[in-house]
Jmol script that loads the backbone (N, CA, C; Angstrom):
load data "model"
ATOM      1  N   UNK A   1      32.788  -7.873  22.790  1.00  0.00           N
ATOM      2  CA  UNK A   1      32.699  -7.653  21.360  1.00  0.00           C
ATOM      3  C   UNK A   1      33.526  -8.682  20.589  1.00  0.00           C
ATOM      4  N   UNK A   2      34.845  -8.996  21.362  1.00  0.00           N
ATOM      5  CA  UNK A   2      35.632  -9.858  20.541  1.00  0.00           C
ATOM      6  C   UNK A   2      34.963 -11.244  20.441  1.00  0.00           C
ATOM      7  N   UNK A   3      33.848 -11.752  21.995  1.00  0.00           N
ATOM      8  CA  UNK A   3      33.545 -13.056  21.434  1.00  0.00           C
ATOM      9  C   UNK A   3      32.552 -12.887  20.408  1.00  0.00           C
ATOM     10  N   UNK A   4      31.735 -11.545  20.532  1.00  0.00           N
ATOM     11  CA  UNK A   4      30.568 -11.995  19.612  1.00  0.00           C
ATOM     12  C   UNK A   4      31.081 -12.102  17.690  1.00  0.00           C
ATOM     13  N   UNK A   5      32.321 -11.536  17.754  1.00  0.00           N
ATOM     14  CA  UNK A   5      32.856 -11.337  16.202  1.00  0.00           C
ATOM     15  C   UNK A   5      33.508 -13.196  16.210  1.00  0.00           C
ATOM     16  N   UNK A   6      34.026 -13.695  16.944  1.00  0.00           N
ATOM     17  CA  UNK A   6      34.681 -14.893  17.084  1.00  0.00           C
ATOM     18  C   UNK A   6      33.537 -15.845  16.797  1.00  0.00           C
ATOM     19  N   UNK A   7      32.287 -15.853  17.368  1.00  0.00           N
ATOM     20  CA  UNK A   7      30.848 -16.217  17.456  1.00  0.00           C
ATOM     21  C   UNK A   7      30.855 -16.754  15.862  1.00  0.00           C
ATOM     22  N   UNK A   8      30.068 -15.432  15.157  1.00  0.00           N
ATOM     23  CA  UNK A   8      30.076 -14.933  13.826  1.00  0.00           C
ATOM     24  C   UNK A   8      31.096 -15.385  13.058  1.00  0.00           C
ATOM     25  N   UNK A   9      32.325 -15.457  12.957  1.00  0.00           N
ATOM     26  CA  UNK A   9      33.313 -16.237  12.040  1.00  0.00           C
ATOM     27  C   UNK A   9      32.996 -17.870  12.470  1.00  0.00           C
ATOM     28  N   UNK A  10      32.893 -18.026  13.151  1.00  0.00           N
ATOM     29  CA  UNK A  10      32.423 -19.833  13.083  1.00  0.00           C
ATOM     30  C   UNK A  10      31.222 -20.077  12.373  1.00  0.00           C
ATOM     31  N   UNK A  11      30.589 -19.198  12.711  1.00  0.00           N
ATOM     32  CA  UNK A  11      29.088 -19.416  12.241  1.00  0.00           C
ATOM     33  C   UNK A  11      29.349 -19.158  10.455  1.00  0.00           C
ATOM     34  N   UNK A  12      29.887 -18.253  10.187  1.00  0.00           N
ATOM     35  CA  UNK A  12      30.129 -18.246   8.536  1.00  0.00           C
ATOM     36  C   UNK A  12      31.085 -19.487   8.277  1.00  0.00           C
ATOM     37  N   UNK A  13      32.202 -19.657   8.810  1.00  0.00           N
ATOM     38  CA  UNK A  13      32.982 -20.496   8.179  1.00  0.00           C
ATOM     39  C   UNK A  13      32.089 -21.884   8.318  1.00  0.00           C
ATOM     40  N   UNK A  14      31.418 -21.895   9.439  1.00  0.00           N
ATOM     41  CA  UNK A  14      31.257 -23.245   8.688  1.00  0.00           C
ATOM     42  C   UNK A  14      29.763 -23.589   8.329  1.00  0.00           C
ATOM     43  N   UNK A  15      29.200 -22.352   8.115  1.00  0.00           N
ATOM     44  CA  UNK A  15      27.771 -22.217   6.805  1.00  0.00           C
ATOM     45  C   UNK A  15      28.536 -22.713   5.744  1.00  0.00           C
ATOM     46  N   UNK A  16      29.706 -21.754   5.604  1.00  0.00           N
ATOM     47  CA  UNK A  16      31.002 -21.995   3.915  1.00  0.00           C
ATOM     48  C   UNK A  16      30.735 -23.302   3.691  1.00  0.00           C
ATOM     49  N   UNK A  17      31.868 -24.037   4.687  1.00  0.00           N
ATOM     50  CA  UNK A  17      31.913 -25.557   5.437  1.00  0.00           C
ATOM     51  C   UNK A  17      31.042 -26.231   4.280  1.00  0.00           C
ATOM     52  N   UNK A  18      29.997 -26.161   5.130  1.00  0.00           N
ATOM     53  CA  UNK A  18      29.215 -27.096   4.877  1.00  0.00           C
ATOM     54  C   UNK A  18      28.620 -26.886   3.275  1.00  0.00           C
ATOM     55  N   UNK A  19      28.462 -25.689   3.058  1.00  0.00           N
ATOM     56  CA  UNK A  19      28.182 -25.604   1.814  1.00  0.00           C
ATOM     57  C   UNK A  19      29.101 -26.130   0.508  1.00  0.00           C
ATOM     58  N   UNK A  20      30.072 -26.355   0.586  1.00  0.00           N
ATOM     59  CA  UNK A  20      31.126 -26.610   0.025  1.00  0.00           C
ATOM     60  C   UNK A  20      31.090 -27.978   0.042  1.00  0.00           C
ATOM     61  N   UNK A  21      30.240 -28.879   1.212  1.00  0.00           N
ATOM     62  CA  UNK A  21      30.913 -30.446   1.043  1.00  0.00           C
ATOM     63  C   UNK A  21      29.205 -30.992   0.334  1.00  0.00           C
ATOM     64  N   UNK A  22      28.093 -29.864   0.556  1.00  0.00           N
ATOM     65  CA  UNK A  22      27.133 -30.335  -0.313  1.00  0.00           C
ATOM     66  C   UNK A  22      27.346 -29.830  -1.523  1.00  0.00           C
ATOM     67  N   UNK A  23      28.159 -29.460  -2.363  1.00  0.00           N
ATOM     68  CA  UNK A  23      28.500 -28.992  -3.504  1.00  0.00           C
ATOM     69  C   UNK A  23      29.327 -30.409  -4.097  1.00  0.00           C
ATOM     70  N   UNK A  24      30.270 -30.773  -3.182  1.00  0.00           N
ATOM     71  CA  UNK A  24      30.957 -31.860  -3.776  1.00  0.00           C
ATOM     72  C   UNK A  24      30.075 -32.999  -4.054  1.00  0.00           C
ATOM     73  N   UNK A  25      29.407 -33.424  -2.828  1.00  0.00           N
ATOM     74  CA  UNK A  25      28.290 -34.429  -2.139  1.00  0.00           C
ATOM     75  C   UNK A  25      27.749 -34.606  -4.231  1.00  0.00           C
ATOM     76  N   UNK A  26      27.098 -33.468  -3.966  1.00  0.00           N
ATOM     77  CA  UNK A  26      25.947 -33.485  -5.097  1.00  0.00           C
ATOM     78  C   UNK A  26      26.930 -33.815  -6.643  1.00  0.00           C
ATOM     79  N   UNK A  27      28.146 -33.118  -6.731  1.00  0.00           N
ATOM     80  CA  UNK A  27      28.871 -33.198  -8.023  1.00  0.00           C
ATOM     81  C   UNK A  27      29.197 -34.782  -7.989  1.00  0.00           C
ATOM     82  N   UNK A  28      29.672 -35.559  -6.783  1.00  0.00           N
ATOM     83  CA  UNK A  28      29.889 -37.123  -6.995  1.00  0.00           C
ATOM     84  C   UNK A  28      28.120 -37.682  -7.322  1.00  0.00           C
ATOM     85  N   UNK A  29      27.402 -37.321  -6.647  1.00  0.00           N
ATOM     86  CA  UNK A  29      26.213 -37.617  -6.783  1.00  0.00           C
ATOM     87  C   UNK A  29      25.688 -38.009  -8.637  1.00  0.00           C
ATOM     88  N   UNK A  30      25.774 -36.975  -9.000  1.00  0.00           N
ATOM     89  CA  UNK A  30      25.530 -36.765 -10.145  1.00  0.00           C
ATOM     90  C   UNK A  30      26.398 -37.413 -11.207  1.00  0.00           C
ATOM     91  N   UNK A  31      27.645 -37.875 -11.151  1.00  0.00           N
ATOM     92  CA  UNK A  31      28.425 -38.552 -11.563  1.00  0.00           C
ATOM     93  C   UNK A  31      28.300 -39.989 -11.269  1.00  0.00           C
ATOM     94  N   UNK A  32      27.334 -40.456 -10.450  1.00  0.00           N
ATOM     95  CA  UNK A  32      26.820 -41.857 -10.443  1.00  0.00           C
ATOM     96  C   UNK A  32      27.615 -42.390  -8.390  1.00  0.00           C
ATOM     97  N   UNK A  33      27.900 -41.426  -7.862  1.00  0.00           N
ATOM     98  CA  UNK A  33      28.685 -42.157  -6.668  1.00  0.00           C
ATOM     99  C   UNK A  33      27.417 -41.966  -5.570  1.00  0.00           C
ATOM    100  N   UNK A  34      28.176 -42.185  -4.530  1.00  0.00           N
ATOM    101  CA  UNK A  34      26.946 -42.049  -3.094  1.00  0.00           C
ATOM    102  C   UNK A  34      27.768 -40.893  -2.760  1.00  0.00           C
ATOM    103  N   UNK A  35      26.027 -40.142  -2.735  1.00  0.00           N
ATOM    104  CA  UNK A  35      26.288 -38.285  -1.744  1.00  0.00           C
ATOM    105  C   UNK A  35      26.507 -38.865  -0.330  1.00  0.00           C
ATOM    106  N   UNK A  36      26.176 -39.616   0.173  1.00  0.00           N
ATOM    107  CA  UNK A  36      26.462 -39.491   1.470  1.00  0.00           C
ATOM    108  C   UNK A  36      28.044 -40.581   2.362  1.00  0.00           C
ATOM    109  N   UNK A  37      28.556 -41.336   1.193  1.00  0.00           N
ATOM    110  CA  UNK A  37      30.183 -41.680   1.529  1.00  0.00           C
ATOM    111  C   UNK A  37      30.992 -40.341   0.957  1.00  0.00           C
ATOM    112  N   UNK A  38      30.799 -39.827   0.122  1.00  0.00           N
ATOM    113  CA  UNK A  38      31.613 -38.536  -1.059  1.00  0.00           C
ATOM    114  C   UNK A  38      31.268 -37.299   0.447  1.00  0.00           C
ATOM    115  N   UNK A  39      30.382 -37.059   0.678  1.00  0.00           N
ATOM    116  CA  UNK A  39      30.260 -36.027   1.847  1.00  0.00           C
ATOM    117  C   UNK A  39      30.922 -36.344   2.776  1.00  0.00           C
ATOM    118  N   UNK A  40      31.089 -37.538   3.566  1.00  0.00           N
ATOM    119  CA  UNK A  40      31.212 -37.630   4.892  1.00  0.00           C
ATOM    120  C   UNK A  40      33.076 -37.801   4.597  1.00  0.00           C
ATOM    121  N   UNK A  41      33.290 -38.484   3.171  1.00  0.00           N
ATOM    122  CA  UNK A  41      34.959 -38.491   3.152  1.00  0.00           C
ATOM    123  C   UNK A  41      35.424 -37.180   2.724  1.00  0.00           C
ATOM    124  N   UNK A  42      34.553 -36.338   2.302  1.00  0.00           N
ATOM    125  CA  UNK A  42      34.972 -34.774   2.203  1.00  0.00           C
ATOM    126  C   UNK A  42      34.773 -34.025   3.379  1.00  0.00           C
ATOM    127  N   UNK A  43      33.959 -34.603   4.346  1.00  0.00           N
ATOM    128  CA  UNK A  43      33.968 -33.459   5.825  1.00  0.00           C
ATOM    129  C   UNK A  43      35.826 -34.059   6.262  1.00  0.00           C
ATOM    130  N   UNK A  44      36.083 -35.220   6.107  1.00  0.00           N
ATOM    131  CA  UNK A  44      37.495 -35.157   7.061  1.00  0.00           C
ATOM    132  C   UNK A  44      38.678 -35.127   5.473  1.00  0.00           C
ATOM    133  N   UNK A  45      39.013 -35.338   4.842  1.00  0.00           N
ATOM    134  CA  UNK A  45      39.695 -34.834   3.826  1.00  0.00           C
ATOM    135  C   UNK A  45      38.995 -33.871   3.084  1.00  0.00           C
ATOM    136  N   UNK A  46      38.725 -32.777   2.962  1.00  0.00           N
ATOM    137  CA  UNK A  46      38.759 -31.680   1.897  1.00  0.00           C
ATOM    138  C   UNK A  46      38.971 -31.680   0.866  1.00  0.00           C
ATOM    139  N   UNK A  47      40.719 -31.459   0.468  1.00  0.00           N
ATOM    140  CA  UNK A  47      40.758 -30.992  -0.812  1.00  0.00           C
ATOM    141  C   UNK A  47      40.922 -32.512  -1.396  1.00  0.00           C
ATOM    142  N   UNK A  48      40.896 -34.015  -0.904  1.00  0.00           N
ATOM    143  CA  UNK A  48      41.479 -35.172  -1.374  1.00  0.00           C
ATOM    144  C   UNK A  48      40.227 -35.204  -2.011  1.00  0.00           C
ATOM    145  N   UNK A  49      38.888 -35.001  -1.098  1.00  0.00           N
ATOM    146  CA  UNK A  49      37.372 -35.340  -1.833  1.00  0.00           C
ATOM    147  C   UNK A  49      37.386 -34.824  -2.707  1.00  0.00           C
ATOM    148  N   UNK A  50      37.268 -33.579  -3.086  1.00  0.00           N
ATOM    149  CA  UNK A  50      37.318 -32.374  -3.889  1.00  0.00           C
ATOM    150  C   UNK A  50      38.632 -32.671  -5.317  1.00  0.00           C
ATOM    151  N   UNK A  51      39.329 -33.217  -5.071  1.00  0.00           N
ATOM    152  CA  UNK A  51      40.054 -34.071  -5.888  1.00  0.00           C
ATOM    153  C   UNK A  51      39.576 -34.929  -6.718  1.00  0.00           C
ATOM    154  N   UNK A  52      39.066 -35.872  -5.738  1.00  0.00           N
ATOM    155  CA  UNK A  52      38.647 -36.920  -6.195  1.00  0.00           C
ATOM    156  C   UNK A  52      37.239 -37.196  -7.245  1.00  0.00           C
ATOM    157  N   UNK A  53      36.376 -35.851  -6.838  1.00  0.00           N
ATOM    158  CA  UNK A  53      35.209 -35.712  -7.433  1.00  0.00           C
ATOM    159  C   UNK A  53      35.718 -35.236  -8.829  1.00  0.00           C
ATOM    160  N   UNK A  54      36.810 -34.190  -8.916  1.00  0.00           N
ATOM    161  CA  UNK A  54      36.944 -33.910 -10.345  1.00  0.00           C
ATOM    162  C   UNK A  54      37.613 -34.967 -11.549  1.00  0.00           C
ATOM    163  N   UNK A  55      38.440 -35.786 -10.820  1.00  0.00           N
ATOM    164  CA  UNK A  55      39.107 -36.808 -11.677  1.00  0.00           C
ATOM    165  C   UNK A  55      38.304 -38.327 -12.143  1.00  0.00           C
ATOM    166  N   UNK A  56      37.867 -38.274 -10.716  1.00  0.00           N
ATOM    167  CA  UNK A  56      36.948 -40.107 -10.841  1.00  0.00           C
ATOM    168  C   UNK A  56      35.795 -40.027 -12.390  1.00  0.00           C
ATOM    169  N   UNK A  57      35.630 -40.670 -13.194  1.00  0.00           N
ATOM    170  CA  UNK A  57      35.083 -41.513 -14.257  1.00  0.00           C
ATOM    171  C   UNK A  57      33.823 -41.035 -13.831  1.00  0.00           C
ATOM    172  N   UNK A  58      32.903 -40.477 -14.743  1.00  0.00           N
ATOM    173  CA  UNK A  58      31.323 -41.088 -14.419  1.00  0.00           C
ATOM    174  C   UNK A  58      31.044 -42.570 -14.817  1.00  0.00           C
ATOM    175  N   UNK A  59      30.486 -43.032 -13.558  1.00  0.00           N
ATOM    176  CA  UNK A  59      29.566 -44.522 -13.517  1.00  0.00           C
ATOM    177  C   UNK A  59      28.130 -44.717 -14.437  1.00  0.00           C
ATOM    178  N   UNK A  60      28.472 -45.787 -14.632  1.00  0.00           N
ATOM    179  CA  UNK A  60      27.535 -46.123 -15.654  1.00  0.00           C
ATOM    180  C   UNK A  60      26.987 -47.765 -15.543  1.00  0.00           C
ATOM    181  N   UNK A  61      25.695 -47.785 -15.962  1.00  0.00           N
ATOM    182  CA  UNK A  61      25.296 -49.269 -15.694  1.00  0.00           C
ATOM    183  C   UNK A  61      24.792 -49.570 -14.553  1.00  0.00           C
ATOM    184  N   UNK A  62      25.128 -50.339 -14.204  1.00  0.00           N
ATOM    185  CA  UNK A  62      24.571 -51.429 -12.834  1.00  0.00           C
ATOM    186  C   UNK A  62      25.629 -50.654 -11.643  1.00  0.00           C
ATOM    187  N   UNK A  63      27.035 -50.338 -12.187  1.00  0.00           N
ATOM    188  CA  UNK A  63      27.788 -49.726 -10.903  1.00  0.00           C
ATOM    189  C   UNK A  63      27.562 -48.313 -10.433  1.00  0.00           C
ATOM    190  N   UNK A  64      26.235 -47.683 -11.047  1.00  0.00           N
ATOM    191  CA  UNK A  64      25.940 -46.702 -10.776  1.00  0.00           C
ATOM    192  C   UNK A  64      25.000 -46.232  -9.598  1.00  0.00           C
ATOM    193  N   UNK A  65      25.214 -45.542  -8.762  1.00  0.00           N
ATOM    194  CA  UNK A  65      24.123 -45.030  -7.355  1.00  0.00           C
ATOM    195  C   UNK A  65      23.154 -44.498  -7.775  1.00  0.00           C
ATOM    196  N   UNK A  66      22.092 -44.815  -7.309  1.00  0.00           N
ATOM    197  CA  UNK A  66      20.624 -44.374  -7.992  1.00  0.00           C
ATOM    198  C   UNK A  66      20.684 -42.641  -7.244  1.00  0.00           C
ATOM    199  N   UNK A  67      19.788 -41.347  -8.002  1.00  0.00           N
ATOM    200  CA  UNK A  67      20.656 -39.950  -7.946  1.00  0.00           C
ATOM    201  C   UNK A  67      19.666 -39.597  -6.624  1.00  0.00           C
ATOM    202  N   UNK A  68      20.046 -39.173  -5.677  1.00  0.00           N
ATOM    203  CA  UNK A  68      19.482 -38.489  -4.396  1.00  0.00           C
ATOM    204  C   UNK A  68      18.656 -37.399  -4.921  1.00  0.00           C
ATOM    205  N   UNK A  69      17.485 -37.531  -4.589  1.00  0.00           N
ATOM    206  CA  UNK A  69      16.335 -36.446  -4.637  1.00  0.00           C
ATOM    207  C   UNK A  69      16.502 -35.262  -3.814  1.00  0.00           C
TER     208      UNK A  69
END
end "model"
wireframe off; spacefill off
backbone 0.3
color backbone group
């Protein structure tokens, strides 16, 4: 019983996980950055990505990432 509950908490935490770094992914996204450097530097820093998405400038112009469909 204890592995199948141990099972089940991995399996939620990192549904959470992941849901959380396509939340950021998409908020840099939308602010003009790349979802997929903003994701992959938020799977190994967390709260630095998550930081970083709320403070960084929206891009504009030519320095802007075209928006992921």
């Amino acid at each position: 019983m204890a592995v199948v509950a141990g099972v089940l908490l991995l399996v939620v935490v990192g549904v959470a996980y992941g849901l959380f770094l396509r939340w950021v992914a998409t908020a840099a996204n939308r602010k003009g950055y790349s979802y997929w450097a903003t994701g992959l530097f938020t799977f190994f820093f967390p709260i630095i990505g998550l930081i970083l998405v709320a403070l960084v400038p929206e891009r504009t112009g030519a320095h802007r990432v075209a928006l992921r469909s």
